[in-house]
C-alpha positions as CSV (number, residue, x, y, z in Angstrom):
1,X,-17.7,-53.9,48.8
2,X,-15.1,-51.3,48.4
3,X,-12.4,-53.4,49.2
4,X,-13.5,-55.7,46.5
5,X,-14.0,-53.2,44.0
6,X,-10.2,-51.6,44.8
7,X,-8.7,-55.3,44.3
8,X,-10.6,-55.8,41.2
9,X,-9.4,-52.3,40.2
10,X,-5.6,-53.1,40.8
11,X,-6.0,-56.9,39.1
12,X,-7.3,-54.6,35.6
13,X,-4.2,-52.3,36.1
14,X,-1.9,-55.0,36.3
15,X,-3.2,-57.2,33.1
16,X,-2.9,-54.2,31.1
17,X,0.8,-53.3,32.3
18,X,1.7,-56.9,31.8
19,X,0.6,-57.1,28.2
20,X,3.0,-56.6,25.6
21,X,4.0,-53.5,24.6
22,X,3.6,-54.1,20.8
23,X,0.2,-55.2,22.1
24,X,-0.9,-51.9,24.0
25,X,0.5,-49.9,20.8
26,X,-2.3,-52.0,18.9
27,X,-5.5,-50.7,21.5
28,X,-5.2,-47.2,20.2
29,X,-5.1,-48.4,16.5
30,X,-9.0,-49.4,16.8
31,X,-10.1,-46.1,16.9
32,X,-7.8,-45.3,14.2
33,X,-8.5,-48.1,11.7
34,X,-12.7,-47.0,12.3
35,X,-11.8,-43.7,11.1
36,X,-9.8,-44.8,8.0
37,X,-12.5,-46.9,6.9
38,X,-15.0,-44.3,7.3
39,X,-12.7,-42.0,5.2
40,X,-12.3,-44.7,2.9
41,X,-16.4,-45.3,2.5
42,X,-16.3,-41.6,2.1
43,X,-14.3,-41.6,-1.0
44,X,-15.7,-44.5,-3.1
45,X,-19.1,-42.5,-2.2
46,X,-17.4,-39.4,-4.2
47,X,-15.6,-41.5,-7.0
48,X,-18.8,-44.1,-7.6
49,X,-20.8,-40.4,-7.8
50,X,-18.5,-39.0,-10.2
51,X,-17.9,-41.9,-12.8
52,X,-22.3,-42.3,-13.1
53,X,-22.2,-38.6,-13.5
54,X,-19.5,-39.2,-16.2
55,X,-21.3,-41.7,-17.9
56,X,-25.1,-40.3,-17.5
57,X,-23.8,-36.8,-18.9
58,X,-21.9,-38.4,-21.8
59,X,-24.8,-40.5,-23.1
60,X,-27.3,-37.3,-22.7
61,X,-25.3,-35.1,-24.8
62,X,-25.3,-37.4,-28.0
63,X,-28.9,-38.8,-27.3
64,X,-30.2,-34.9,-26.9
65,X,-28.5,-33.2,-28.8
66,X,-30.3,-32.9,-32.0
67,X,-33.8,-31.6,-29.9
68,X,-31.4,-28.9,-28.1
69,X,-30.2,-27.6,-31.7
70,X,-33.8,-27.6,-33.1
71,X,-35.0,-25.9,-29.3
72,X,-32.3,-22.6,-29.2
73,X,-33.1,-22.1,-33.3
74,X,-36.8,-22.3,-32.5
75,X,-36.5,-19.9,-29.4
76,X,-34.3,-17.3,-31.5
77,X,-35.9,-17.2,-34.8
78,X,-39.4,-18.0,-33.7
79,X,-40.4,-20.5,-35.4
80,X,-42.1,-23.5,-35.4
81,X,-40.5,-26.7,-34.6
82,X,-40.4,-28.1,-38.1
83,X,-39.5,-24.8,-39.6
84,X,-36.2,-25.2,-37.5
85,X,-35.4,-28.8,-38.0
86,X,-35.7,-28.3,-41.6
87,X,-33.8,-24.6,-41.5
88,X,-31.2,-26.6,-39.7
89,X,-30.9,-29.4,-42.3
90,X,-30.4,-27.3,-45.1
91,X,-27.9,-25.4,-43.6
92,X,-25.7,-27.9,-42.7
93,X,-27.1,-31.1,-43.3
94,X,-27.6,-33.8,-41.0
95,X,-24.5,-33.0,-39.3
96,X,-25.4,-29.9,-38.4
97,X,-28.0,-31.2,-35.8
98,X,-24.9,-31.9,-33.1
99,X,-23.9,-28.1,-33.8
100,X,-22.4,-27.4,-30.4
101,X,-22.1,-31.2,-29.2
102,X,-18.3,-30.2,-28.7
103,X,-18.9,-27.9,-26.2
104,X,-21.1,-30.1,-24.7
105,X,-19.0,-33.3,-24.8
106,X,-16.6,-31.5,-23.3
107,X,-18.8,-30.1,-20.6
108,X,-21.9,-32.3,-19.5
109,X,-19.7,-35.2,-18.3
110,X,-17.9,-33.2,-15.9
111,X,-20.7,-31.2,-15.2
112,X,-23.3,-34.6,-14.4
113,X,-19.8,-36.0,-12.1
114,X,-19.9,-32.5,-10.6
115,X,-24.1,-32.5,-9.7
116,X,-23.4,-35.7,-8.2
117,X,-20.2,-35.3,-6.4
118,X,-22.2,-32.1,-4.9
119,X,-25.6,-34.0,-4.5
120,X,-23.7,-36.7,-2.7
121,X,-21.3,-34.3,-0.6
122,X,-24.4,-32.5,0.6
123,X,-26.4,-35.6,1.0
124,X,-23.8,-36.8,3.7
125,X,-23.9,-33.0,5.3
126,X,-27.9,-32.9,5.4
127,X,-28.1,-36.3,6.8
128,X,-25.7,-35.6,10.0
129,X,-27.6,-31.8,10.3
130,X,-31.3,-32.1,9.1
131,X,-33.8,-34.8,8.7
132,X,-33.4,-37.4,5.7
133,X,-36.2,-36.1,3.7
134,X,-34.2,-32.7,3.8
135,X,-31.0,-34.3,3.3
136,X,-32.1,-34.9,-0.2
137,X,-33.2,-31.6,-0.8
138,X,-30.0,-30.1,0.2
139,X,-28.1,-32.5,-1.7
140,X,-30.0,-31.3,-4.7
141,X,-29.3,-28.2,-4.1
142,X,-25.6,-28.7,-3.1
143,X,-25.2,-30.7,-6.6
144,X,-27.1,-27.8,-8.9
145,X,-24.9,-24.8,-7.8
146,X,-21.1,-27.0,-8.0
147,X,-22.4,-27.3,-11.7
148,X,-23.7,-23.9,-12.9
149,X,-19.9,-22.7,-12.8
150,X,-18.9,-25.0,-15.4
151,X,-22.5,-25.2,-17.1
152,X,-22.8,-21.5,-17.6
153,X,-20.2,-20.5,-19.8
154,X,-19.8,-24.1,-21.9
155,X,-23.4,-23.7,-23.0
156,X,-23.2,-20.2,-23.8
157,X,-20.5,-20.9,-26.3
158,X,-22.7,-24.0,-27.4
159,X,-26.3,-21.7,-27.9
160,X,-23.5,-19.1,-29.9
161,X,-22.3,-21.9,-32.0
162,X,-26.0,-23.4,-32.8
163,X,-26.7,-20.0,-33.8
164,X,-24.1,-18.1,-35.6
165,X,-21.6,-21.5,-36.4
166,X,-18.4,-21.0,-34.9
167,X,-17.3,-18.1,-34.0
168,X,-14.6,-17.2,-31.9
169,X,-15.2,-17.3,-27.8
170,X,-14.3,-14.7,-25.8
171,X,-13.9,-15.7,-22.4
172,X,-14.7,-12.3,-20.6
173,X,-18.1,-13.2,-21.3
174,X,-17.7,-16.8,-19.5
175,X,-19.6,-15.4,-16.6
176,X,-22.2,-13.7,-18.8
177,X,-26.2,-15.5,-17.2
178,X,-24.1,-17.0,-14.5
179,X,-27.0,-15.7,-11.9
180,X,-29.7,-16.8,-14.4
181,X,-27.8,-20.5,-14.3
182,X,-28.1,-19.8,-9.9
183,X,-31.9,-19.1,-10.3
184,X,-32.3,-22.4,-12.7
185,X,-30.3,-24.8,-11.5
186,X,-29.7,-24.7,-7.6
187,X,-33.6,-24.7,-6.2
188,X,-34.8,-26.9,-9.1
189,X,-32.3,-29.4,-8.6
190,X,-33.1,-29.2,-5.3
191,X,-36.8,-30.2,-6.0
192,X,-36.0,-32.9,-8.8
193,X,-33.7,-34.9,-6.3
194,X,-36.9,-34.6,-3.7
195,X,-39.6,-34.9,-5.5
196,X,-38.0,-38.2,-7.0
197,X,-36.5,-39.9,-3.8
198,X,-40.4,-39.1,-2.7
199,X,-41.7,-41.1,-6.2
200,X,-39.6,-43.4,-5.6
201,X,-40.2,-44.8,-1.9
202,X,-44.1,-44.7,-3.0
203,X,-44.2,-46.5,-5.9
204,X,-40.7,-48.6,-6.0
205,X,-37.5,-48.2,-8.1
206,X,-38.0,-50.6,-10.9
207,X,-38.6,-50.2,-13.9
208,X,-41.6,-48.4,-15.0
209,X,-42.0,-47.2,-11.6
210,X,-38.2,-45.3,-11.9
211,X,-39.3,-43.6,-14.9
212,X,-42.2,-42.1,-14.0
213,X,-41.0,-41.3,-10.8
214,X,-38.3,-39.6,-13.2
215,X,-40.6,-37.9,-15.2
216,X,-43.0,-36.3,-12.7
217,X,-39.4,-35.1,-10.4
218,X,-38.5,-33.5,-14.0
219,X,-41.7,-31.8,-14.7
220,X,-42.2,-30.6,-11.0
221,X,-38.4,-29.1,-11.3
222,X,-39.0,-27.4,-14.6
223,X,-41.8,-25.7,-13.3
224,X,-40.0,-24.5,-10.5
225,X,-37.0,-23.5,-12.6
């Protein structure tokens, strides 16, 4: 009845003005303590995404380097591939196949933590605006273009010092192909991070199965790029 109700009504009033005040202080703090530990989640999200793209890029640039010295000699003399690992060699010895890994070393750490810091910042915007398949895609996307300003003018020094040895940088050229680093990186990355969270929930995560699923996102992307 509405009598009832009323007298149910006052008895809630009066518990809550009889509880401690140290106590009421606290109710509010629920809502407050949810959204510290949602900011909290949120950072160790950006920091776990930085230190693997930390890691991942430093480990690339010594494994890789040697095939990208013998690539950008091949591409600018015209040669074949043995004809520039063997120009190399005798240029500088065996040494000389990490020509440029100092710009590099310098560079592909920061630039991996950067793709993922951006892959895992738009990640978390795609999945609260667009569908989860998209999310990844604009994660991708979000993680390719936060890189290309650091990428473009670190590897232009590093393909001037494979070619020509070390020769002093001028930085008014730092944003020399930056639009050509747009065009490669943004899209493809886009399409790697898709096409491999796709691989990945159809044929599993372990092992083998990552690889490939690796390997076909990489392919796909390269075409695309």
């Amino acid at each position: 009845s509405f009598d009832s109700a009323q007298a149910a009504l006052r008895t809630r009033k009066h518990s809550l003005i009889s509880l401690p005040a140290d106590a009421r202080r606290r109710v509010p703090a629920v809502k407050s303590t949810r959204t510290q530990l949602e900011m909290d989640a949120e950072t160790r999200g950006v920091v776990v995404d930085a230190i693997s793209g930390f890691i991942a890029g430093a480990a690339c640039t010594l494994v890789f380097q040697p095939l990208d010295t013998i690539l950008v000699r091949q591409q600018y003399v015209g040669t074949t591939t043995m004809e520039s690992a063997v120009a190399v060699l005798r240029r500088g010895g065996n040494l000389a196949l990490w020509r440029g890994a100092t710009p590099l070393i310098a560079l592909v750490p920061f630039q991996n933590a950067l793709l993922m810091v951006g892959y895992g910042a738009g990640q978390r915007w795609g999945e609260r605006h667009t569908t989860e398949t998209s999310a990844v895609f604009v994660g991708g996307c979000a993680g390719g273009l936060a890189q290309s300003f650091v990428a473009s003018p670190f590897e232009l020094a590093k393909v001037r010092r494979q070619l020509f040895g070390p020769p002093p940088y001028d930085w008014r050229l730092a944003t020399r192909g930056l639009h050509a680093t747009f065009h490669r990186d943004v899209i493809p990355h886009g399409v790697w991070f898709w096409v491999y969270d796709r691989c990945k929930r159809t044929y599993g995560d372990d092992g083998m199965a990552a690889m490939a699923s690796g390997a076909v996102a990489a392919a796909v992307a390269w075409v695309v790029g």
